[in-house]
N, C-alpha and C positions, 0 to 999 in steps of 0.2 A: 458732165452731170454726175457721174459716176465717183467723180476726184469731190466733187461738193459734198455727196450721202455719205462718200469715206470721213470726210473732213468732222462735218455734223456730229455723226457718229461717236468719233475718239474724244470731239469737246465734252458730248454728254457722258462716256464713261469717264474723263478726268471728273469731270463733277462731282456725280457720284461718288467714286474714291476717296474725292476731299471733304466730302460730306461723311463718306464712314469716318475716314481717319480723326475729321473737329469732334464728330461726336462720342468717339472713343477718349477722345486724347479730352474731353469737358468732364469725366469723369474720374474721381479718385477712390479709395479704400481708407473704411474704418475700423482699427481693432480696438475693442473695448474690453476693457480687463477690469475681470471684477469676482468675487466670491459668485456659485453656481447657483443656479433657480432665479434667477434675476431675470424680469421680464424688458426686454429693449424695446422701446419705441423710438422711433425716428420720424418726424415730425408728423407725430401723431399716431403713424400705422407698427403694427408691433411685426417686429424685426425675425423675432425668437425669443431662446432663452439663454441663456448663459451656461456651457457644463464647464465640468473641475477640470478634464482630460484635454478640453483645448484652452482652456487657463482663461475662459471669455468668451468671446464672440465675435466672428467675420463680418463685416459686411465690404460686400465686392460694389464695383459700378453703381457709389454715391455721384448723385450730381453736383458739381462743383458748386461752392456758393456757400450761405449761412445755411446752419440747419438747428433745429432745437433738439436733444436728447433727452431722454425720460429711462429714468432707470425706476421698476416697481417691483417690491417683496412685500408679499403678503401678511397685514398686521403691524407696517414700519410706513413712516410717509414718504413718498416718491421723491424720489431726486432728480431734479430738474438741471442742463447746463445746453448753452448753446456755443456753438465753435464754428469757423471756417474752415472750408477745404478749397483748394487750390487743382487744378485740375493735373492729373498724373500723379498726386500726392497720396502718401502711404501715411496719415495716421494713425496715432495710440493716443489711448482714452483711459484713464486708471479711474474708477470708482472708489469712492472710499466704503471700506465696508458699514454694512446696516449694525448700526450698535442701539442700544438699549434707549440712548437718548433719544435716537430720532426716530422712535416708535410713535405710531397715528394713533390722534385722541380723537376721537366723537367723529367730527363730520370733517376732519382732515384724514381720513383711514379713506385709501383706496378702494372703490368697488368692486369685488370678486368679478372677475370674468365669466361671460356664463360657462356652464359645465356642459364638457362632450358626452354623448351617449354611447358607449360600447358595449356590442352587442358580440357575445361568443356563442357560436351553436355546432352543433352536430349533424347535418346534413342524412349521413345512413351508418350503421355503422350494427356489424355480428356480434361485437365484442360485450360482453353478460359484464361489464366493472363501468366504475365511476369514473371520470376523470376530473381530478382535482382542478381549479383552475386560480393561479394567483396572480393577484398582481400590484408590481411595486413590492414587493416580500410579503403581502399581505393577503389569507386568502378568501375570495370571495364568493366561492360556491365552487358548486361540481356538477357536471350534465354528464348527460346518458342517452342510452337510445327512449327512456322513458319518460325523460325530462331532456331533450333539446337544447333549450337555449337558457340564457341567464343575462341579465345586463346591469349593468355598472356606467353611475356617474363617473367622473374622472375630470381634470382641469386640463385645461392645455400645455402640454410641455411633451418631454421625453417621458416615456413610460417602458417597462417589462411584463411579460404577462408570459407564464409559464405552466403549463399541461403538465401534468403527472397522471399518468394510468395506477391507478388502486387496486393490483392483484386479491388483494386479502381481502375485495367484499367481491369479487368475480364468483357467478354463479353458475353452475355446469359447465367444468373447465375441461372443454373439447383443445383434441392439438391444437386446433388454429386461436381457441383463446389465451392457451399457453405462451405460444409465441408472442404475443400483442402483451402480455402483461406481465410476463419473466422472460422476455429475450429469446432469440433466438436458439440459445442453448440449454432451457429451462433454467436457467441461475437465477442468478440477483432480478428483481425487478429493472423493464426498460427505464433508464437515465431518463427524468425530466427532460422537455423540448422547451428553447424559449424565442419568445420574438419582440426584439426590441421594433417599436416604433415611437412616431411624434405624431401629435390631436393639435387639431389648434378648436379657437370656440367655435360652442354653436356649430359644432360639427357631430354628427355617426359614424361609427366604425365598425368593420362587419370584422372578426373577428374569425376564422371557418378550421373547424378540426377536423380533420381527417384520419380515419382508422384502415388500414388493410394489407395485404399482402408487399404490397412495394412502398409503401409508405415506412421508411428508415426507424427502425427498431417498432415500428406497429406503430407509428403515430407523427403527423405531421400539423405544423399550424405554418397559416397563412393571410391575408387580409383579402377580401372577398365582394364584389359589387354589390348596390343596394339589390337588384336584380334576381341576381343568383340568392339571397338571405330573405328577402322578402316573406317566401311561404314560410320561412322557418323562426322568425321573430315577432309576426302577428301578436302572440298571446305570451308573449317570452314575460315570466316573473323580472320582477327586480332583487339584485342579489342582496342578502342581510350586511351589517353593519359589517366591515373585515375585518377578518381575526389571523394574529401571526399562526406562522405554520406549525403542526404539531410536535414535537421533539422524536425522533427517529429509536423505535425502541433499540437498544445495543445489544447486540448478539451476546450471545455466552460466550466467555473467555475458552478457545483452544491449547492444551498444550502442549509445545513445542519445545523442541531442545536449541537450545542457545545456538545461535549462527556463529562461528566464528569469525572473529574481527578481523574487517576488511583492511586492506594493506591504505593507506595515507596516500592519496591521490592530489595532484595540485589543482587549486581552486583557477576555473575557467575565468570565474570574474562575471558568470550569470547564469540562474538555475535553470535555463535550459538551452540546450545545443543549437546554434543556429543563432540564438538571439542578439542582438547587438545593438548600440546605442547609434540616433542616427549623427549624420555631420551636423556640425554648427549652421544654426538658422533654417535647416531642414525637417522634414518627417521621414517617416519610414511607416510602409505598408507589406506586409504579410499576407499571400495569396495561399490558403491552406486547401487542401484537399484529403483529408484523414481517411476517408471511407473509402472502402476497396471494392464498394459496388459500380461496376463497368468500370473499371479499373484500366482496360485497355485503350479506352475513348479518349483521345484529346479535346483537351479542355483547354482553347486559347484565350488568354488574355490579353487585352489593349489598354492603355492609358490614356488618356484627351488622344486617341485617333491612330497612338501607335502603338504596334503588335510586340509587345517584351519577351514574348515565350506562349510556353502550353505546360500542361500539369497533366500526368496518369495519377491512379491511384494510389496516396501515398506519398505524392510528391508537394512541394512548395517554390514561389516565387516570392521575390524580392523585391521592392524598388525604394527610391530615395526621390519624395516629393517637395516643393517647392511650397511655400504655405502658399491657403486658398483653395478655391473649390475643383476637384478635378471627377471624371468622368471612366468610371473606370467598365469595361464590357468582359463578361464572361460568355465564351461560345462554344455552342457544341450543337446539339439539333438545333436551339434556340437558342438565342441569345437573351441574359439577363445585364440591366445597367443598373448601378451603386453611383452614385454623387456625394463624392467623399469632400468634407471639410476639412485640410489639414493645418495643423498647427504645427508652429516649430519645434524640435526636442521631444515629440509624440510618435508613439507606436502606433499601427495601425493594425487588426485583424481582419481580414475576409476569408468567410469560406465557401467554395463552391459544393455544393451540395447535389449528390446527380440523383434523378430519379428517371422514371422508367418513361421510355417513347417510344414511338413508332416505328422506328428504324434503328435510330439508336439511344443512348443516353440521352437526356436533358439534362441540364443543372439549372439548382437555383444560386442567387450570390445574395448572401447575409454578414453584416457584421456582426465578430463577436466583441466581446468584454476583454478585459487582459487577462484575465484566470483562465477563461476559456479557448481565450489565442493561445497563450503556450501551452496551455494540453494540447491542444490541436498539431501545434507546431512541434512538440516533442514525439510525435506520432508521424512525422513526417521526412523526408529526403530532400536537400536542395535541390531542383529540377537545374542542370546545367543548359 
């Protein structure tokens, strides 16, 4: 009896097994290459959008079979084509670029998608100044502890959306406003904070700024539950038309006695230490850690499941990705996940960001820009 419920048993896990492995193995990948802001659709449901830095757009685990493609930019008529995939097949899809001729007349012009609502507010905060709030380079208003919150239309795609604190209209500048709005050392104004995210339609976005004592140079942003924003979005204005940002008044010229010229150093072959181009067919990701707050805390990192190292303050990691979607964990009190798209011949930046816990450090894990990975990464140490 016993030899039969063995028997039964192993038939039904071979089953199974054959049933994962058909259903993986009916499945292929499609990369689509094409100029950036291009919205994919794949029979029908939209994919994403297309950026410059992955030269296109991923899609993993297509169902093998015919499918129809839809490529839409805004103001130009859609480009339609349909293709076969084969199961375990790796194709490329080139788009021709949108030019002038095959711009939409009348009732051949695609229908704008509807617009996301983003909502950015201030929860509590001691700090007597404004904070600027832009986004996409554009800026769209400022909130306070007087004025809360602000909200902005936006389309769906990638977007940037960047805090700046305004020491110069702060009102009764106590220490602790000081800090929050010229740096810890009373100098220069705190650096602009930015947070790249992606909206898709007919979506809200809670937006949440943060001011205080452990909040990394006096100011942090983050995206935030309908839940938690709720009290604080009820009566939120809508922000005015966006206007670029104001031009940076320029200090008075210092003067200084000429430096004497530096001795002819040989060119590395890249402006900054550490960086390098990745192997053929590959990516390459950059795990930064610039900030020397809890500096003594290990900070592990894993990749789809496995552990490459750990980072102190100051320190960086390396690795060399395979295109496609990978899974990247940062650990410390808490663990944060990043779902990285990579493409081949592309840099990568993350940075772990610690901020204050219970016990010990947290961090958070965000991607930067390239300008803002190699400052990061020139600020840094290779973790062996």
């Amino acid at each position: 009896m016993k030899n039969r419920i063995s028997l039964v048993a192993l038939i039904f896990s071979l089953g199974l097994a054959y049933a994962l492995v058909a259903q993986s193995a009916a499945t292929g990948s499609l990369w689509v290459h094409a100029e950036p802001g291009i919205q994919i659709f794949l029979d029908g449901k939209l994919q994403g959008v297309t950026k410059a830095e992955a030269g296109g757009l991923l899609l993993q685990d297509v169902p093998a079979g015919s499918h129809s493609l839809k490529a839409v930019k805004e103001g130009f008529a859609a480009k339609t084509l349909t293709f076969s995939l084969k199961a375990g097949e790796a194709k490329v899809v080139q788009l021709p670029k949108f030019t002038a001729s095959s711009k939409s007349k009348g009732a051949q012009s695609a229908p704008p998608p509807p617009p996301t609502v983003l909502y950015v507010f201030l929860p509590e905060t001691r700090l007597s100044a404004d904070i600027q709030i832009s986004l996409d380079n554009q800026v769209i208003g400022a909130i306070s502890k007087t004025a809360p919150c602000v909200k902005q239309e936006i389309s769906a795609g990638d977007h940037a959306a960047v805090g700046e604190i305004k020491p110069q209209q702060a009102a009764g500048k106590t220490g602790r406003v000081k800090k929050f709005a010229a740096g810890a050392t009373g100098g220069p104004p705190a650096p602009p904070k930015t947070l790249n995210f992606r909206s898709a339609t007919e979506e809200k976005l809670y937006l949440k700024i943060e001011t205080g004592l452990f909040a990394e140079d006096g100011l942090e942003m983050g995206m935030a539950p309908e839940a938690e924003a709720k009290n604080f979005v009820e009566n939120c204005p809508a922000a005015g038309p966006p206007q670029p940002p104001a031009p940076a008044t320029p200090e008075p010229a210092k003067q200084q006695s000429a430096p004497a010229p530096a001795a002819a150093q040989p060119s590395s072959g890249s402006e900054t230490e550490g960086l390098h181009q990745p192997s053929p067919g590959k990516s390459l990701v950059y795990i930064v850690r610039p900030s020397s707050v809890g500096f003594a805390v290990k900070f592990k990192v894993s990749i789809d499941g496995k552990e490459i190292g750990f980072t102190r303050g100051g320190n960086y990691l390396e690795a060399e990705l395979d295109p496609g979607n990978h899974e990247i964990i940062s650990s410390a009190e808490n663990s944060e996940t990043l779902t990285l798209t990579a493409a081949p011949g592309q840099i990568y930046f993350l940075e772990q960001k610690p901020t204050m816990g219970a016990l010990k450090a947290r961090n958070k894990l965000i991607q930067l820009d390239s300008e803002k990975g190699k400052d990061a990464l020139s600020k840094c140490k290779k973790r062996d």
